[in-house]
C-alpha positions, 0 to 999 in steps of 0.5 A: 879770859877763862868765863868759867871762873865767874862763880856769881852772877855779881862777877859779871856786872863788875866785870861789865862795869869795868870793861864799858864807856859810860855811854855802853854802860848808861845804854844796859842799865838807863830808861827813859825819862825818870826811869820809874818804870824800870825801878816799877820792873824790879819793884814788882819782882822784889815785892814776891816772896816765895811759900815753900813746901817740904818733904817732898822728893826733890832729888831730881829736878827738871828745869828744861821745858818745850816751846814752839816744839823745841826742848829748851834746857830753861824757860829762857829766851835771850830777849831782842837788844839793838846794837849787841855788837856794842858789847861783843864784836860778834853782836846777835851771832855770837847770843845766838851761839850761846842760845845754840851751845847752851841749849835756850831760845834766842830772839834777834833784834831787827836793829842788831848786826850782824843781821838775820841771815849771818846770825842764822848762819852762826846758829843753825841748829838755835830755836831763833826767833825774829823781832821786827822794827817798822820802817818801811810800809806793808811791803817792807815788813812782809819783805822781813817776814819772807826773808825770816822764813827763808832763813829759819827762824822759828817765828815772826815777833812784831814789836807794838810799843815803839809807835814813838822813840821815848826820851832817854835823858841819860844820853839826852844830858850828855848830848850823846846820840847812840846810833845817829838819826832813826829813819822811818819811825813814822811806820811804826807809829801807823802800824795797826791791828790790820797789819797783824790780820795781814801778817796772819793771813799771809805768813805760815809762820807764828806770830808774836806781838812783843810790848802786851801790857793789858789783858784788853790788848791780849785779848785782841791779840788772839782775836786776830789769831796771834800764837803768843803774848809777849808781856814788855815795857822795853825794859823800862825804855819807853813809856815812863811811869808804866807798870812793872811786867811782873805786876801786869803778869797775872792780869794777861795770864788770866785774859789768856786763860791758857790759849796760847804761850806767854813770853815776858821781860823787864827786869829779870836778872835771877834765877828767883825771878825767872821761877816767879815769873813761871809760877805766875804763868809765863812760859817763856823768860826774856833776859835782856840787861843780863845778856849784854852784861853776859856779853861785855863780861865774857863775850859769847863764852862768858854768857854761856857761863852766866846761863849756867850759873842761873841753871844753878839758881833756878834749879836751888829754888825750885828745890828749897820750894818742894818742886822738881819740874814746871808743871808743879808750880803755881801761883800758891807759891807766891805771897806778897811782900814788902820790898826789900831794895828800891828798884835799882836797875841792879838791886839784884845784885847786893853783894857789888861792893863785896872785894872778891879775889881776883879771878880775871 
C-alpha cells in the first residue's frame, strides 16, 4: 500500500476498520464499563469552539516546538499503548520509527513488544520516553529505571491510575481475554508518593507521572519534585464515569502555574484538538487511538502519512485563528460551546459513510 494516497484522516479509520478482528477493533475504540468517560473525553473537546482573529500576517506558520530540549516538528507525543504488535508486526518499533522520521516524540509502553532496548535499537535518534507499569517491588521498578537510562530514553514515566485493572465489558461479554492473566498487579495498587521520592532521589533522569486528573495530585507531584504532568484517564480505560481530560486541562494548567511542562490524552484525534489542547495549556499531546489506527492502516509508513495530515490541520487552524506560532496562543481563543456530536469514540470522524474512490 502506497499510505500517501490517504487524503484524510477518515481514510485511515476505514482502512482500520476493515483490516481488524472485532477483538483489535473493540481494543482502540472501547472503555470500561459504560464507557462514559471516553464519550466525557470527546464531550469535553467538542464543547470548545474557537475565536478567531484576522488581519494578521499568517504567512508563515510555526507548528514545531522544544520539549526536554529536543525541537519536535509538533507538540506530539505517540502516547504509550500496550500490544501496538497487535496492529503493526513491529509493534513500538515500528511508532518509534515513525516518531523518528517524522520528527515527533514517542512514549514506549512497558507492556508493548518488542521491549525497550529493540525499540531503542529501531529509533536511535527518537526523543523516546519510557512509561512503566508496576510489577515487581522497588527493586524491580529502579531495575526498569536503570535499564531506561542505559538505553537512552529521555525520561522515566510512572503511570498512577491503574492501582486496579477496570472492567472492559466489551471483552468481558465475548469472554475474550486480550493478553491472558495480569501477573503482580498488586504492585501497582501499593505504589505510593514514597516510591516517587525514591525514584527522584535515585535517578538522574526526569520523571513523568502519567494519570494527574486533579490540581490536589499535581501539586504533589511537584512537591515531590516531579519534571511534568501528564493529564490521563487511560483513554477512558479505567475509572468510568471520570472527567474528560480536556475539562480537567485548565484546573492543572492553573496548580502548575508554569512550573513544569504538561503532557495530556484522551480523546484527541485532530488537529483542532491538539490546537485547543495548546491553547488551554499543554505542551505536549499524546495520540493514542489514532496511533494504533495509524498503524493497522498503513503500518509505520501509514502513521507517518496520518502525522502529516494532522501537520496539515494544525497548521490550517492556527492560520484561520490569526496565529502563526504557539506561543501567541492562549485561552482567549477558546469560547464554550454546545456540542455538536454525542461523544462517540469516533465522532471526529462525520464523514465515515462518505463512499470515497478507492485508493487502496
Amino acid at each position: 500500500m502506497n499510505a500517501p494516497l490517504f487524503l484524510t484522516l477518515h481514510e485511515f479509520v476505514k482502512k482500520a476498520r476493515q483490516k481488524l478482528n472485532q477483538d483489535r477493533w473493540d481494543y482502540i475504540v472501547g472503555g470500561t464499563e459504560t464507557e462514559t468517560t471516553v464519550r466525557r473525553n470527546r464531550l469535553a473537546l467538542d464543547s470548545l469552539a474557537f475565536r478567531p482573529r484576522v488581519l494578521r500576517d499568517v504567512s508563515e506558520i510555526d507548528a514545531s516546538t522544544r520539549f526536554l530540549g529536543r525541537k519536535l516538528r509538533l507538540p506530539l507525543v505517540l502516547a504509550p499503548i500496550g500490544g501496538l504488535e497487535l496492529f503493526a508486526p513491529e509493534g513500538g518499533a515500528a511508532a518509534a520509527g515513525a516518531a523518528q522520521q517524522f520528527g515527533v516524540s514517542h512514549m514506549l509502553s512497558s507492556v508493548c513488544e518488542p521491549g525497550l532496548e529493540a525499540v531503542a535499537q529501531a529509533a536511535p535518534d527518537a526523543l523516546r520516553m519510557f512509561q512503566l507499569y508496576a510489577r515487581g517491588d522497588a527493586d524491580w521498578v529502579d531495575a526498569m529505571a536503570e535499564r531506561a537510562i542505559a538505553a537512552g530514553y529521555g525520561a522515566f514515566c510512572l503511570t498512577v491510575d491503574t492501582a486496579y485493572y477496570s472492567r472492559r465489558e466489551r471483552d468481558l461479554a465475548k469472554r475474550h481475554s486480550r493478553s491472558g492473566p495480569m501477573p503482580a498487579r498488586e504492585f501497582q495498587a501499593r505504589l505510593t508518593w514514597s516510591d516517587v521520592a525514591r525514584l527522584k532521589d535515585k535517578f538522574d533522569i526526569p520523571l513523568i507521572l502519567k494519570g494527574i486528573a486533579t490540581a490536589e495530585d499535581a501539586d504533589l507531584a511537584l512537591e515531590h519534585g516531579v519534571d511534568a504532568i501528564y493529564v490521563s484517564n487511560h483513554g477512558g480505560r479505567q475509572l468510568d464515569h471520570g472527567r474528560g481530560t480536556m475539562e480537567i486541562l485548565p484546573e492543572i494548567a492553573a496548580a502548575v502555574g508554569g512550573r513544569a511542562p504538561i503532557l495530556i490524552d484522551g480523546g484527541f484525534n485532530r488537529g483542532a484538538d491538539i490546537v485547543k489542547a495548546m491553547a488551554a495549556g499543554a505542551d505536549l499531546v499524546g495520540i493514542g487511538r489514532m496511533q494504533c489506527i495509524g498503524l493497522a492502516a498503513g503500518g509505520e509508513a501509514g502513521l507517518v502519512r496520518m502525522l502529516e495530515i494532522l501537520e496539515q490541520e494544525i497548521q490550517i487552524c492556527l492560520g484561520l485563528l490569526g496565529v502563526n506560532a504557539w506561543a501567541g496562543l492562549d485561552l482567549s481563543y477558546l469560547h464554550p460551546s454546545t456540542p455538536v456530536g454525542t461523544g462517540d469514540t469516533l465522532g471526529a470522524f462525520p464523514l465515515l459513510s462518505l463512499e470515497e474512490k478507492s485508493f487502496y
